[in-house]
C-alpha positions in Angstrom: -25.8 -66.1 22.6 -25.9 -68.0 20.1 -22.2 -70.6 20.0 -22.5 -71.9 16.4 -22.7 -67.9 15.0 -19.2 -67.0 16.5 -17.0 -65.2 14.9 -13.0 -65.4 14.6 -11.3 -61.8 14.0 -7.4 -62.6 13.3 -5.2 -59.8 13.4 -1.4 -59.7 12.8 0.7 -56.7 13.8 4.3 -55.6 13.6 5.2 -52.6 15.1 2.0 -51.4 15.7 2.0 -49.6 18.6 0.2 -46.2 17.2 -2.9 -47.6 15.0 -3.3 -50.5 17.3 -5.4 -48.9 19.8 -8.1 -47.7 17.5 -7.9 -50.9 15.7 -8.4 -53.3 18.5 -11.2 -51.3 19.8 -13.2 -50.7 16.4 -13.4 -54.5 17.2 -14.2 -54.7 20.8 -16.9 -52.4 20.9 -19.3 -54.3 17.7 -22.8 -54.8 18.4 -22.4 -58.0 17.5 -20.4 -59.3 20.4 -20.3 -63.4 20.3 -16.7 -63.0 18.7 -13.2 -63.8 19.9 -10.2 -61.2 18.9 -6.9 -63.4 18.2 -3.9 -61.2 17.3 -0.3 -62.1 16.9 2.8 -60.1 17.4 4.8 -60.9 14.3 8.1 -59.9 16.0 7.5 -56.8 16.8 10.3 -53.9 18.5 8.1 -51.6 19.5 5.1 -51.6 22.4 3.0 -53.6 19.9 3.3 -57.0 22.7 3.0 -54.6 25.7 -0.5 -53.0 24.3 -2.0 -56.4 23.3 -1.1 -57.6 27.3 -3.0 -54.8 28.6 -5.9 -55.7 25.8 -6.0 -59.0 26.9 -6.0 -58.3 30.6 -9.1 -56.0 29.9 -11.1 -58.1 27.3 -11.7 -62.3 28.0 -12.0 -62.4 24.2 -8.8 -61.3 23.6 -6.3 -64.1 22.9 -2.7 -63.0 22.0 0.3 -64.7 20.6 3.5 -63.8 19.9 5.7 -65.0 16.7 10.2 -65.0 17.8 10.7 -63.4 14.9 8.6 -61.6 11.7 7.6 -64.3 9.5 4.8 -62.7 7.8 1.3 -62.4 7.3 0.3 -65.5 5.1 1.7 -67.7 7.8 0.8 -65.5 10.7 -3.0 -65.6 9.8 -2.5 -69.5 9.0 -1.4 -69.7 12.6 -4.3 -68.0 14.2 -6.9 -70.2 12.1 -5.9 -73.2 13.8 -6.1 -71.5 17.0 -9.3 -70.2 16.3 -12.8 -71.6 18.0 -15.6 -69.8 15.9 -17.3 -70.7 12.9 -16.8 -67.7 11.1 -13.3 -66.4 10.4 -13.1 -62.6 9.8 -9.9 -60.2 9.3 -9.1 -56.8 10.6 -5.6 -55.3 10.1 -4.0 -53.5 12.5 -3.7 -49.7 11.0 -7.5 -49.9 9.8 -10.4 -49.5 11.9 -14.3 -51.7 11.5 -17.7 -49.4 11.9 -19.2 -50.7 14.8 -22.0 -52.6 12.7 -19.7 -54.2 10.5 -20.1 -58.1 11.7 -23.3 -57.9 12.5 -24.3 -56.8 9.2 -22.2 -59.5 7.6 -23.0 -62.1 9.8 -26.9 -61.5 9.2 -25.5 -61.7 5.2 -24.1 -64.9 5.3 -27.0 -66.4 7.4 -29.9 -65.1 4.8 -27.7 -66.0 1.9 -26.3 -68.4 -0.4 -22.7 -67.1 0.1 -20.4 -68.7 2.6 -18.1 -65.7 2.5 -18.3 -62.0 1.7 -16.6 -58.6 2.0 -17.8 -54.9 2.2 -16.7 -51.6 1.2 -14.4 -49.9 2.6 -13.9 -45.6 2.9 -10.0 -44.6 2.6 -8.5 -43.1 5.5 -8.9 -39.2 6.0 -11.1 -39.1 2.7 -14.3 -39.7 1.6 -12.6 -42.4 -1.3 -14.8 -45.8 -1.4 -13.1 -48.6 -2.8 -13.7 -50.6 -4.7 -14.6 -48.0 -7.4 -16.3 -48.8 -10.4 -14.8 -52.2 -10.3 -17.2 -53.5 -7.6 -20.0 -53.4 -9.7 -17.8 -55.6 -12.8 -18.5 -59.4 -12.9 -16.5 -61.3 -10.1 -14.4 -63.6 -12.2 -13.6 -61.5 -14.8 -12.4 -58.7 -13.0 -10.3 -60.5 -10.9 -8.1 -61.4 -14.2 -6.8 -57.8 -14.0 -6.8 -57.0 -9.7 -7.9 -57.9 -6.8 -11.2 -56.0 -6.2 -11.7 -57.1 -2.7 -11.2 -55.9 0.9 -8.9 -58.4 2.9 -9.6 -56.7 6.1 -13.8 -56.8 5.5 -13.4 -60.5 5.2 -15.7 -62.6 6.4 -16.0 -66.7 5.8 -17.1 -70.4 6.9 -14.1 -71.5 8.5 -15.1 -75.1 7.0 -14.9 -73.4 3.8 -11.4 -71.9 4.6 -10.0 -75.0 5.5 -11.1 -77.0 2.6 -9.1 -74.9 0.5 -6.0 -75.6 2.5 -6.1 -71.8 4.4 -3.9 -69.3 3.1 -1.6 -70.5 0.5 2.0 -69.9 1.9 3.7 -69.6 -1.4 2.2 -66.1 -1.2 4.2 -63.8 1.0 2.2 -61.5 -0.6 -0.9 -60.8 -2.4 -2.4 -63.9 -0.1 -5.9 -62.3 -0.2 -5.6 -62.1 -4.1 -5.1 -65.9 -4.2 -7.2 -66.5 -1.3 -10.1 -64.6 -3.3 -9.1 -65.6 -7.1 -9.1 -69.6 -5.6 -12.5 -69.1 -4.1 -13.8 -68.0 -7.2 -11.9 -70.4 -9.5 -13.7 -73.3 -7.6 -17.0 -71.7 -8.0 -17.5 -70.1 -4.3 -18.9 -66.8 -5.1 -18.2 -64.0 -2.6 -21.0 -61.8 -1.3 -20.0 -58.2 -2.1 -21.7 -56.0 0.4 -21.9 -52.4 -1.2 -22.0 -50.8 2.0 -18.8 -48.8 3.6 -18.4 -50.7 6.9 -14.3 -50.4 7.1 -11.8 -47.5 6.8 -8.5 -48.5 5.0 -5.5 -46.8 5.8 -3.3 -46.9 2.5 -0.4 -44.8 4.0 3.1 -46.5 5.0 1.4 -50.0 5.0 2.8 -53.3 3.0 0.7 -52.6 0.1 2.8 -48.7 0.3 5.9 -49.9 0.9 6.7 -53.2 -1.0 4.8 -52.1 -4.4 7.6 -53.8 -6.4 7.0 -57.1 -4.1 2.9 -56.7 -4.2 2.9 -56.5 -8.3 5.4 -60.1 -8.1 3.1 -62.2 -6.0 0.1 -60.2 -7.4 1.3 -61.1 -11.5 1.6 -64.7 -10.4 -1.9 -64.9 -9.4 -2.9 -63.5 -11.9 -0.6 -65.6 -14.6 -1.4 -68.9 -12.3 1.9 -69.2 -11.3 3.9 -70.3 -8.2 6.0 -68.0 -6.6 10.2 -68.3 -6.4 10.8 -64.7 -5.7 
C-alpha cells in the first residue's frame, strides 16, 4: 500500500442516526482502501455518537470525534483537517452515499493529471437527476459568477493545497464549498471535473433544504466578494 496516496474522508454529522449507516459504509467498502474515515459529531441528540462508537470499534480507520455543542460545518471540517494524516483530503456527508469506485477513480485522476483537486458528478437521490446539469459543461470561472457548480461531498484535493489557502474560510457558516471552490479558481487552481456519476446526493431535509434564506446570504457574498456579518 502505497502511504504517500492516502486519502482523508472528513465527515461531520448532526443527528444523523438514519442516513449514517449507509453513509459510513459507501465509504468503508471502496476498492480503494488506503484511506482513513474521520467523522465528528457536531453535537448531536440523537444515536449519531453511539453509531460512530460501534463504527470505530469495527473499522481501525475509523477515527471519531465529538464537538460539546453544534458549531457547524466550516469549523467542524477545519477541525478534522488538522487531525488528518493523508495526503489527499476528500468529503462525504452524512445523508449521501459514494459508489464504491469513487476514490479510486479520482485518486488515479489526480495522479495522471495536472489538477491537484477535483469533483465528480453526482445522481439525486431516488431519481435518475445528474447534477450538475448543463452547467458542468460551462467554463469554470465564469459560471461560478452565478452558482456554485460543484459537488462538495465528491471533493477530492492535495491537502498541501488546502492548507495554503488557509482551509475553509470560517467567515462562511455557509456556502463554505462555494468559497472554498470560487478561491481555488480565483487563484488559478483549476478543478478537475470528472463527468462521471460516482455520488448520490440527498437534497431532502438537508442544510441546503432547510436554511435556503441563509444559503442565498453566504452564497450572494461569494459571489459579490464580500465578507459575511449575518
Amino acid at each position: 500500500m502505497d502511504k504517500a496516496k492516502k486519502i482523508s474522508v472528513m465527515m461531520s454529522c448532526f443527528n444523523s442516526e438514519e442516513t449514517l449507516p449507509n453513509s459510513i459504509e459507501s465509504i468503508l467498502n471502496q476498492t480503494y482502501t488506503n484511506l482513513e474515515l474521520l467523522i465528528v459529531d457536531d453535537g448531536s441528540t440523537d444515536k449519531t455518537f453511539k453509531i460512530l462508537k460501534q463504527y470505530q470499534e469495527l473499522d481501525e480507520r475509523v477515527k471519531i470525534f465529538k464537538n460539546q455543542k453544534n458549531i457547524g460545518l466550516t469549523k467542524s471540517l477545519n477541525i478534522l483537517i488538522k487531525h488528518s494524516t493523508g495526503k489527499y483530503l476528500a468529503r462525504q456527508d452524512s445523508d449521501d452515499v459514494s459508489f464504491d469506485r469513487r476514490l479510486s477513480e479520482q485518486i488515479n485522476f489526480l495522479c495522471n493529471s495536472k489538477y491537484k483537486v477535483c469533483t465528480t458528478r453526482a445522481e439525486v437521490l431516488d431519481t435518475t437527476n445528474k447534477i450538475p446539469g448543463y452547467s458542468f459543461y460551462f467554463p469554470q470561472k465564469f459560471i461560478t459568477k452565478f452558482k456554485n457548480p460543484f459537488i462538495h461531498g465528491t471533493l477530492l484535493i492535495e491537502k498541501e493545497l488546502m492548507n495554503s489557502i488557509g482551509g475553509y474560510d470560517e467567515d462562511f457558516y455557509f456556502a463554505q464549498d462555494y468559497k472554498l471552490f470560487s478561491d481555488l479558481l480565483s487563484q488559478n487552481y483549476s478543478i478537475g471535473a470528472i463527468n462521471k456519476v460516482l455520488y448520490k446526493l440527498n437534497m431532502r431535509n438537508n442544510i441546503s433544504s432547510n436554511m435556503k434564506k441563509e444559503q442565498k446570504y453566504y452564497a450572494d457574498c461569494v459571489r459579490k466578494n464580500l465578507k459575511p456579518n449575518y
